[in-house]
C-alpha positions as CSV (number, residue, x, y, z in Angstrom):
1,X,5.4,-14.2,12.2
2,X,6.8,-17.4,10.9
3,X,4.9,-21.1,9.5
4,X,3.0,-22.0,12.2
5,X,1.3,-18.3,13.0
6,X,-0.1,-18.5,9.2
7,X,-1.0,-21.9,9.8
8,X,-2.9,-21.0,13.1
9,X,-4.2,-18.2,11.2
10,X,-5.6,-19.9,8.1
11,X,-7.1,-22.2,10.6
12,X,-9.1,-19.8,12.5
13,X,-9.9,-18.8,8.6
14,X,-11.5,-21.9,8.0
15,X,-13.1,-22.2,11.4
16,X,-14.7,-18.4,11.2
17,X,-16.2,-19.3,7.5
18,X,-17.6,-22.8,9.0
19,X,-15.2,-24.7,6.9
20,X,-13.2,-27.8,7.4
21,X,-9.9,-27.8,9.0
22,X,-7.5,-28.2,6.0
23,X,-9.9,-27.0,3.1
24,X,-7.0,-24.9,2.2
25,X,-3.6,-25.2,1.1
26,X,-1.5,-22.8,1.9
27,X,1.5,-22.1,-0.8
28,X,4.7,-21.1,0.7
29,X,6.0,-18.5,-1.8
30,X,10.1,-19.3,-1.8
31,X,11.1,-16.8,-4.3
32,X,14.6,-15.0,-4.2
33,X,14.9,-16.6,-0.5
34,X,18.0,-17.6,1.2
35,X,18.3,-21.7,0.8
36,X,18.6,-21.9,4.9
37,X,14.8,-20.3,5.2
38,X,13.6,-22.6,2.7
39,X,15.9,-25.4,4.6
40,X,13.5,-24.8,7.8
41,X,10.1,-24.6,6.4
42,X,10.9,-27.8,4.9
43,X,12.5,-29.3,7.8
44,X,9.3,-28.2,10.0
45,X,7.2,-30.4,7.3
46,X,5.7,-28.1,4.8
47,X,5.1,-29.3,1.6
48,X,3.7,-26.7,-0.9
49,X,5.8,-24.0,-2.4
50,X,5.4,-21.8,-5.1
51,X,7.7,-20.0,-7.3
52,X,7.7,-17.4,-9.4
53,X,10.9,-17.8,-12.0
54,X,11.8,-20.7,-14.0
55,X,15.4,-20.4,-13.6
56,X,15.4,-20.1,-10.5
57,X,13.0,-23.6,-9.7
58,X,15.1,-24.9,-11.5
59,X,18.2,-24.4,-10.0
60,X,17.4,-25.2,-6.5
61,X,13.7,-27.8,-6.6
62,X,15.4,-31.2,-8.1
63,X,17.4,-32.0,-5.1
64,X,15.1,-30.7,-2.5
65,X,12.3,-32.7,-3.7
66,X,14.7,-35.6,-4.0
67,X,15.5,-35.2,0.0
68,X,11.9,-34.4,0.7
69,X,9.6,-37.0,-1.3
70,X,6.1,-35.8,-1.5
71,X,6.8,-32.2,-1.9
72,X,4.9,-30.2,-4.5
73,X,6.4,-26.8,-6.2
74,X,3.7,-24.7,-7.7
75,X,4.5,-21.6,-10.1
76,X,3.1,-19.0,-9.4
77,X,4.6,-16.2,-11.4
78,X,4.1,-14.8,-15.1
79,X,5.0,-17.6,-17.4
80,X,6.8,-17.2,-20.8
81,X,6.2,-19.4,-23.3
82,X,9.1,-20.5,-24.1
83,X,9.6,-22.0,-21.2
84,X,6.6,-24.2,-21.2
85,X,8.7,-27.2,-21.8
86,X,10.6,-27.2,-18.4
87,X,7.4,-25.9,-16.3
88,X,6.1,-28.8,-17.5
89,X,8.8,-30.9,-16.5
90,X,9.0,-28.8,-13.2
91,X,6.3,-28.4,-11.6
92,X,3.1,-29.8,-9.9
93,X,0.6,-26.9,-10.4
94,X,0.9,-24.0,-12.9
95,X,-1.8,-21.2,-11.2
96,X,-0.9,-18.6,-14.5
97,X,-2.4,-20.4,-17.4
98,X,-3.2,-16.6,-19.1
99,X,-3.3,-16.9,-22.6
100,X,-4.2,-19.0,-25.6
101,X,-0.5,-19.2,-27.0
102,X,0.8,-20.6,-23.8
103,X,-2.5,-22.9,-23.7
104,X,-1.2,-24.6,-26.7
105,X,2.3,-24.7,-25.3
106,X,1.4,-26.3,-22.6
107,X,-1.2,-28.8,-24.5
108,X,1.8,-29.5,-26.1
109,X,4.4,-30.4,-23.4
110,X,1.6,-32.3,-22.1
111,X,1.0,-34.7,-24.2
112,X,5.1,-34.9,-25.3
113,X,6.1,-35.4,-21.8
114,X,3.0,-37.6,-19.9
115,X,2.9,-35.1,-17.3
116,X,0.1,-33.5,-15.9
117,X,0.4,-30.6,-13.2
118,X,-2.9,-28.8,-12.1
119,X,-3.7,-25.7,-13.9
120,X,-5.6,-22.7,-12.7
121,X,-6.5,-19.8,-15.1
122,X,-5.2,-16.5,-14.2
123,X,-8.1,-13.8,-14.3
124,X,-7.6,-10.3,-14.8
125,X,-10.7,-9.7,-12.4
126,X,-10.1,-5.9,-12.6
127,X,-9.6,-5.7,-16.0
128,X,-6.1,-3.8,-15.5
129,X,-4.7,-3.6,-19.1
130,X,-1.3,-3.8,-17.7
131,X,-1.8,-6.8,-15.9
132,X,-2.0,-10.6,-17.3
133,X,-5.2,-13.3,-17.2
134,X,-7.9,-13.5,-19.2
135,X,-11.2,-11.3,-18.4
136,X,-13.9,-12.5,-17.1
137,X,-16.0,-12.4,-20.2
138,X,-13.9,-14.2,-22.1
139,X,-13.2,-16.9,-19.5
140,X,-16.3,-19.4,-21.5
141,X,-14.7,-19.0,-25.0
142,X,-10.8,-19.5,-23.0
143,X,-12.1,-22.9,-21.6
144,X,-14.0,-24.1,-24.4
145,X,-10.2,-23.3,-26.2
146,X,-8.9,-25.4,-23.3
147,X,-10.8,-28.5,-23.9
148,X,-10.3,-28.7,-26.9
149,X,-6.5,-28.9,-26.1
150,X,-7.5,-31.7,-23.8
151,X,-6.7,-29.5,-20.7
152,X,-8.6,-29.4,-17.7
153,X,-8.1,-26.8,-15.5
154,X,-8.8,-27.2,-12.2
155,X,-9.6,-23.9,-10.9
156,X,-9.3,-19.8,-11.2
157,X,-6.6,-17.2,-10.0
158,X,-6.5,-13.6,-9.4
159,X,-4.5,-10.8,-8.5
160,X,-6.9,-7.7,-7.0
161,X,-5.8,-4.6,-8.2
162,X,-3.3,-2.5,-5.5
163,X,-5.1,-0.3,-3.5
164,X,-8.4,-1.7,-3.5
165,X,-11.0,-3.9,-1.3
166,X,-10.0,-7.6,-2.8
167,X,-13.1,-9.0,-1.6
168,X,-15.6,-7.9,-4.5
169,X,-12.2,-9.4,-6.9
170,X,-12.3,-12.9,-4.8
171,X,-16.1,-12.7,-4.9
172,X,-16.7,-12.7,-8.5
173,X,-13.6,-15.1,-8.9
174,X,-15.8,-17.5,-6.4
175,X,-18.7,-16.8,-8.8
176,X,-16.6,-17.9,-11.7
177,X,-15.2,-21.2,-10.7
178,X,-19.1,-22.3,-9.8
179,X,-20.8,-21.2,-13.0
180,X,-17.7,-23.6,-14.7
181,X,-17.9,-25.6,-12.6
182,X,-14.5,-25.4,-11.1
183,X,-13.2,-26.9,-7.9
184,X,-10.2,-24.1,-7.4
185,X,-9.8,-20.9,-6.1
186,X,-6.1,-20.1,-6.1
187,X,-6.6,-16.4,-4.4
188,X,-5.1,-14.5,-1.4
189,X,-1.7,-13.3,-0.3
190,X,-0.1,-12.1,3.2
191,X,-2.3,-9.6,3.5
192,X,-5.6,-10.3,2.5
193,X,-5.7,-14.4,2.7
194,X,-7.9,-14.6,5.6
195,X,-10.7,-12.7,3.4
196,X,-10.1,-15.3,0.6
197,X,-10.8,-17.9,2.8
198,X,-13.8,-16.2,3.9
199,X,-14.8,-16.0,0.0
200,X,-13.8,-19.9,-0.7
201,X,-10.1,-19.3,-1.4
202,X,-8.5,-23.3,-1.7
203,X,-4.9,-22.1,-2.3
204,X,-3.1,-19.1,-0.5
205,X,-0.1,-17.8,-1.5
206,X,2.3,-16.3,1.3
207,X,5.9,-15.7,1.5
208,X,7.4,-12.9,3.2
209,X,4.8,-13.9,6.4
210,X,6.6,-17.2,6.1
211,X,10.6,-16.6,5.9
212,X,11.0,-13.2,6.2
213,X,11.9,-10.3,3.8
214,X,13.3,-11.4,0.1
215,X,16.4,-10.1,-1.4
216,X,16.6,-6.9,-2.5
217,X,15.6,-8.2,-6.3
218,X,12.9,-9.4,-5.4
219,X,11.0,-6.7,-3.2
């Protein structure tokens, strides 16, 4: 596999669900990869990465998207709080806006810093008590919370549980966005994108599919 099999892939996607060519981003996840891999994928001209650690953006995304102007790094991972500040500073989309204390965080930085990255609310569509995002009936009284912090997220993102069919998950996230009015379905990983796109998935997220196992860490 490699860039331009997903590509083709997530094309014939959009084709099979009669939408237009290029309704979906694809995020390519760069997490815990080796800085040649992420080298090529931007040399072949992709543009859209996500990441999943702070830190770790941080160490290596200034000076590539200094090189590479018009680049966009999306997180994409569990964000802490604390480190609202330099997400904000960071990156261009934050897809795990989960919780009302990191709402206010981000309000916050926001406001402080003039910057304005897209948000997407992480759902917890299977209501897994271990997992993070905000259940679907609570999403109304979360988003009401949000405007009032002046945020406006653009969209909704989930995580299907292991083991089971992701389509009813990416289903009821689709149902979501439209009652709230909301433009973005961030949805859809390396194995099951091509049944998010069939269920109105805008963002993908794919990484190993892309460059190749991670480190050890980060399997």
């Amino acid at each position: 596999m490699g860039l331009d099999d997903i590509t083709r892939r997530i094309r014939a996607a959009e084709s099979a669900a009669g939408r237009a060519p290029g309704s979906v981003t694809l995020i390519a996840v760069s997490k815990l990869q080796p800085s040649e891999r992420v080298a090529g994928v931007l040399a072949a001209g992709h543009t859209v990465f996500g990441e999943n650690y702070v830190q770790e953006a941080q160490a290596k995304w200034p000076a590539w998207t200094a090189a590479h102007p018009g680049v966009s790094v999306h997180m994409i991972g569990p964000l802490q709080s604390n480190k609202a500040r330099a997400a904000v500073q960071l990156f261009d989309a934050i897809h795990t806006l989960d919780r009302v204390t990191l709402a206010r965080k981000l309000a916050a930085q926001m406001a402080e810093q003039g910057r304005h990255p897209q948000l997407f609310v992480q759902v917890n569509t299977g209501d897994e008590p271990q997992k993070a995002g905000i259940l679907a009936d609570e999403l109304p009284g979360f988003l009401a919370l949000c405007a009032e912090l002046s945020l406006s997220p653009e969209g909704l993102m989930c995580i299907p549980p292991d083991g089971e069919d992701p389509a009813p998950h990416f289903t009821l996230l689709r149902d979501l966005a439209r009652d709230h009015g909301l433009p973005g379905l961030s949805m859809g990983m390396s194995a099951d994108f091509e049944t998010a796109i069939a269920h109105g998935a805008t963002h993908v997220r794919v990484g190993s599919a892309i460059f190749g196992a991670r480190n050890a860490q980060g399997t």
